[in-house]
C-alpha positions in Angstrom: 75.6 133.8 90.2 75.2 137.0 91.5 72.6 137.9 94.4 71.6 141.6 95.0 70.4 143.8 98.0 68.8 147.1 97.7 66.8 148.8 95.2 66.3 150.2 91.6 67.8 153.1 92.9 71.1 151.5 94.7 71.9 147.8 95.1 74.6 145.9 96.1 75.7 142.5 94.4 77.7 139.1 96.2 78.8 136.5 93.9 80.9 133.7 95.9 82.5 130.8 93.9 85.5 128.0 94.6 88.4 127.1 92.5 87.1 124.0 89.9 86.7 120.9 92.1 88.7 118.2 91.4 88.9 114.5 93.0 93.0 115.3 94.3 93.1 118.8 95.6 93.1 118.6 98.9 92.4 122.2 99.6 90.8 125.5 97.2 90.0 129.2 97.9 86.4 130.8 98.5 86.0 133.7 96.1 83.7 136.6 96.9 83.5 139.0 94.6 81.3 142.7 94.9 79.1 144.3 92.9 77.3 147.7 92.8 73.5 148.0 90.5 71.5 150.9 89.7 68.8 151.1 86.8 67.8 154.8 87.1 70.5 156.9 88.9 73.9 158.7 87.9 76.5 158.1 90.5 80.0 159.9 90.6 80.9 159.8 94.2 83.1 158.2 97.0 81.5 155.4 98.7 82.5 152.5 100.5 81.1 148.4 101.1 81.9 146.6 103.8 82.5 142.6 103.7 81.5 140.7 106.9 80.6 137.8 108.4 83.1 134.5 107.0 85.5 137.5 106.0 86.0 140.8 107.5 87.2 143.3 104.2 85.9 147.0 102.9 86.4 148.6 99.8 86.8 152.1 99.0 85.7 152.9 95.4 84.4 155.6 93.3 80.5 154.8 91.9 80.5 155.7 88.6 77.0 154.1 87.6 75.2 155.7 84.6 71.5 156.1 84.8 70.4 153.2 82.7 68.6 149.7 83.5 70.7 147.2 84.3 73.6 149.0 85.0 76.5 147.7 87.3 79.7 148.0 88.5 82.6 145.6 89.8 84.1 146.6 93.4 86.4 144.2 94.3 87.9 140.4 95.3 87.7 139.2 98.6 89.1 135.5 99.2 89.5 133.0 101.7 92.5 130.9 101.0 93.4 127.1 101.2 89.8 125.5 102.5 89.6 122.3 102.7 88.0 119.7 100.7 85.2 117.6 102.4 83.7 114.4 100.6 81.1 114.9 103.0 80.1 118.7 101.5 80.6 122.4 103.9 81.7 124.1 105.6 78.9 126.3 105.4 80.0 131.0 104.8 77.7 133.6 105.3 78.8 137.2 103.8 76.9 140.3 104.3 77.8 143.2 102.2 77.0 146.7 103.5 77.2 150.0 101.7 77.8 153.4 102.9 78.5 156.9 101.3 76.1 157.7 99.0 75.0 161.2 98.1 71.6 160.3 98.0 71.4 158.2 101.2 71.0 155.0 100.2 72.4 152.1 101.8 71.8 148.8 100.5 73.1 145.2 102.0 72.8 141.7 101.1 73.4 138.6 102.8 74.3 135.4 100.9 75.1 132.2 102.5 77.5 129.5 100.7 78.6 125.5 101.4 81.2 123.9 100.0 79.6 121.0 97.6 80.6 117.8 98.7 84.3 116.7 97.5 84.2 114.2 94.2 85.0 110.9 95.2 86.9 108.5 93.1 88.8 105.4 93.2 91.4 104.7 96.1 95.1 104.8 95.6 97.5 101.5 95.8 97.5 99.6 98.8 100.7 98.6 100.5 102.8 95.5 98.3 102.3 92.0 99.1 104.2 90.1 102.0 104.5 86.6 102.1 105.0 83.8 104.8 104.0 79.8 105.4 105.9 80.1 102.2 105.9 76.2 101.3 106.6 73.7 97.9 102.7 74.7 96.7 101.1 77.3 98.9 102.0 80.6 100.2 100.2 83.3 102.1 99.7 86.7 100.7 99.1 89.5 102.8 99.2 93.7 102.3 98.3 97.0 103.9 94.9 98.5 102.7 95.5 101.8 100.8 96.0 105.2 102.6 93.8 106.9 100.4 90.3 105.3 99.8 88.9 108.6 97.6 86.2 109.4 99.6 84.9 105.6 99.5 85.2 102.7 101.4 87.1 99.9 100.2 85.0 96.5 100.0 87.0 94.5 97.5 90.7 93.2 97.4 92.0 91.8 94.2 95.6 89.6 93.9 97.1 88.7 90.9 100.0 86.4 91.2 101.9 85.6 88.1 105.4 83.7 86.7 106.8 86.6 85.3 106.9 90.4 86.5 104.9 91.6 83.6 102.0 89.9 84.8 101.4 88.2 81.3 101.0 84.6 82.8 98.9 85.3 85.7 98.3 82.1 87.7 96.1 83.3 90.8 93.9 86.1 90.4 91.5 86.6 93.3 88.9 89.5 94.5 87.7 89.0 98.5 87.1 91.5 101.2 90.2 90.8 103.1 93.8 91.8 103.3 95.2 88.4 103.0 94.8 84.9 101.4 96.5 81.8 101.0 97.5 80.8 97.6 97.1 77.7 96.1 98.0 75.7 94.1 101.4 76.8 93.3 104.2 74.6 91.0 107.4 73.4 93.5 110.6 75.8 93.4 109.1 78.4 91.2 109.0 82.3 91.2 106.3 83.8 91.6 105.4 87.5 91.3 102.3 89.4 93.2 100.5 92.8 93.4 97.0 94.2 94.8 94.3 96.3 94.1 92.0 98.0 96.4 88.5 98.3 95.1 85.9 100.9 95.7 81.9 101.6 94.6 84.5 104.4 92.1 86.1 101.0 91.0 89.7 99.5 91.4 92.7 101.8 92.0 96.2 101.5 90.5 98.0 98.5 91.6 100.3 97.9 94.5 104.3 97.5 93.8 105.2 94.2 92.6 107.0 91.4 95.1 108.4 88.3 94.2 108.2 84.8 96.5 109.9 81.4 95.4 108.2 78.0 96.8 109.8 75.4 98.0 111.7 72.2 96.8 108.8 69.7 97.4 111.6 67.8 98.0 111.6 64.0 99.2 113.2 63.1 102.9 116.3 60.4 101.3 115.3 56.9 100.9 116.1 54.3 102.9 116.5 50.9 101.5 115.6 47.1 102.9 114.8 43.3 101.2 118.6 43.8 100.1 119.0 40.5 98.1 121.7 39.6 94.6 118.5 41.3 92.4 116.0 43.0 93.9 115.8 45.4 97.2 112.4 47.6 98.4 112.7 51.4 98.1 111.1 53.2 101.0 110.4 57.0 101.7 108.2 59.4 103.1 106.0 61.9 101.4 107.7 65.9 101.5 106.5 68.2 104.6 104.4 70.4 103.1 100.3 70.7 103.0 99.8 69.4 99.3 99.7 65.6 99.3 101.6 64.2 96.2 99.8 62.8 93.4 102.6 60.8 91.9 106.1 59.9 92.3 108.9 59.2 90.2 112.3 56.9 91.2 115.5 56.6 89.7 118.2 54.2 90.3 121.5 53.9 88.7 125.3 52.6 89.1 126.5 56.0 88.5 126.2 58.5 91.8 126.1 60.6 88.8 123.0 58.8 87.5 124.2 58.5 84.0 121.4 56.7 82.1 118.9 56.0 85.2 116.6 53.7 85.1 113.3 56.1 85.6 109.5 54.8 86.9 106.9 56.9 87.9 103.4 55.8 88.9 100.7 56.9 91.7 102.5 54.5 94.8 102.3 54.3 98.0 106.1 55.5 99.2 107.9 52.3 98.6 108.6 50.5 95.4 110.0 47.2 94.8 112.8 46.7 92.5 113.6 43.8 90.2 116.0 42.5 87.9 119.6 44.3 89.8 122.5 42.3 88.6 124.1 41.0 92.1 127.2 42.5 93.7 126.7 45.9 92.4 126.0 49.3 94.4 123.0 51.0 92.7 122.0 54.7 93.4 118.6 56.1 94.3 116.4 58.6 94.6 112.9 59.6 94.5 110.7 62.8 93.6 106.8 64.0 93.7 104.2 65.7 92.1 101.5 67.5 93.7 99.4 67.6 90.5 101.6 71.2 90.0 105.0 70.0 88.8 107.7 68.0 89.8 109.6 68.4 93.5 113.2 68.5 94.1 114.7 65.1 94.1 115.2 63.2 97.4 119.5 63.4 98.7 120.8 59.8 97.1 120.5 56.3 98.9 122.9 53.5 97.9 123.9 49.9 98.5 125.0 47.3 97.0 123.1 43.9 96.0 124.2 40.8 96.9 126.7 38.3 95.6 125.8 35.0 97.7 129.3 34.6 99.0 132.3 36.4 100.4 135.5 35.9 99.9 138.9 36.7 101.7 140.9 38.9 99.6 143.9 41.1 100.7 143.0 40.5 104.2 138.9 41.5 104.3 135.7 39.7 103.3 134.8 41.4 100.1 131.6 39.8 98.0 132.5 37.2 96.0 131.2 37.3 92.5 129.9 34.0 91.0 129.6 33.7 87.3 128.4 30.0 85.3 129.3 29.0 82.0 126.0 29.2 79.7 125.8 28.6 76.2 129.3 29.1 76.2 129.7 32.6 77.7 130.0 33.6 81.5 127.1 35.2 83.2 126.5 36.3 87.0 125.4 33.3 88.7 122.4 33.5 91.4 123.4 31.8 94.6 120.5 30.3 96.1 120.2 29.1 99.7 118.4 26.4 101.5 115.8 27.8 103.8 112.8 25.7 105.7 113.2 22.9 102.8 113.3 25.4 100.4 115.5 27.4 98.3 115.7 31.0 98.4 118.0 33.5 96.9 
């Protein structure tokens, strides 16, 4: 809008304006353009306008006003280049326009003063990627920079998606706090996990961060140890994994292959030892022993072995090896138990 100085007779006309405002230029030119008016006088003369104030500038120009109401005339462009953007509003320009030269004396001026509107604010940009450490079997911690950019805001939410697969379509975690770190929990044992962040504004959420990726530990079972050896039965024993998620189940296997070609598997809510049963004697059996934090199955535990016992050794080839006893029953041979006499009693 233009705002005029002077008279019927001669006036003088500032319009100042900015380049269209927009929430990611940091930076736009002040416009002022000049204007001569007259409603009642011919003009056909040299005369000149000064520019002062936020810009020094003149312009030399020939009036060639008509007499009739209304009647005006463009000067000239002054501009003041690459201002910057403030979400705050300002600065704050004055410009006085002065004019000189006319044949009839007159010498009208205006002043117009002129603030930047504030800067559009709008929501932040990406905040750093996720980092992760305390990286355990089913918990890891999350943390990330805050964005660089905030859009004029201020950020007061931080959301974290974490999900299986990179496209985010199974996310398992998805959190919004005002902080730039969290631990996150519960997470399945030896598993991938991706992650990205959001930084959140009173303009809303930005884009997200860049995507990381983070694989949990084993979960895995310190090895067994094994005691109460006897020809058919022995007591598994182990300790619960190192990590902060207590198990809520366990799961043992024990075989004759180290391979453990069709285990025997049991799986129950124990405490960490199990007694086993019905082991034919003499024979080396294989264990090993796994848990579930209510997530997913751990790693199994490394292998423990021994062999049961036969009752008796025998002197073969120059060592003790066991010595296997079998009975005749119902006419075929079958591993005999050899019992011994213990306190009046006898015992396997």
């Amino acid at each position: 809008m233009t705002t005029w100085g002077g008279n019927s007779t001669l006036r003088v006309g500032l319009n100042v304006f900015t380049d269209g405002y927009d929430t990611f230029t940091p930076s736009i030119n002040v416009y002022v353009d000049v204007y001569v008016g007259s409603d009642n006088y011919n003009y056909s003369d040299a005369q000149h306008i000064q520019l002062s104030g936020s810009i020094s500038q003149g312009f030399d120009f020939t009036n060639t006003l008509p007499s009739a109401p209304g009647a005006t005339q463009y000067v000239g462009r002054a501009t003041i280049t690459g201002q910057a953007q403030s979400y705050g509003g300002g600065p704050t320009y004055t410009f006085t326009a002065q004019l000189s030269g006319a044949y009839n004396g007159a010498a009208p001026s205006v002043t117009v003063g002129f603030t930047l509107p504030p800067r559009p604010t709008r929501a932040p940009n990406a905040p750093g990627a996720p980092s992760y450490s305390s990286i355990a079997g089913t918990s890891a911690v999350a943390s990330w920079t805050n964005s660089t950019d905030l859009g004029g805001g201020s950020a007061d939410l931080w959301a974290l998606h974490v999900a299986t697969d990179a496209g985010f379509s199974s996310i398992v975690y998805n959190t919004a706090q005002a902080n730039l770190s969290r631990a996150v929990t519960p997470l399945a044992p030896g598993t991938t996990y991706y992650g990205r962040a959001f930084t959140h504004t009173a303009d809303g959420y930005g884009p997200a961060s860049g995507t990381t990726s983070f694989s949990t530990g084993t979960y895995q079972v310190p090895p067994p140890t094994l005691s109460n050896i006897n020809p058919d039965s022995l007591t598994v024993n182990w300790t619960a994994p190192s990590d902060p998620a207590a198990p809520s189940s366990y799961e043992l296997q024990y075989a004759t292959s180290a391979a453990f070609t069709s285990p025997t598997t049991l799986s129950g809510t124990w405490a960490t030892s199990r007694a086993i049963t019905g082991l034919t004697p003499a024979t080396t059996y294989y264990f090993r022993v796994r848990a579930n934090p209510g997530t997913g199955w751990g790693a199994y535990s490394p292998t423990a072995s021994t062999a049961t016992l036969s009752g008796a050794k025998v002197y073969v080839g120059g060592q003790w090896v066991n010595g296997v006893a079998y009975a005749r029953v119902a006419g075929a041979w079958v591993l005999a138990k050899v019992n011994k006499r213990v306190s009046g009693s006898w015992v396997l």
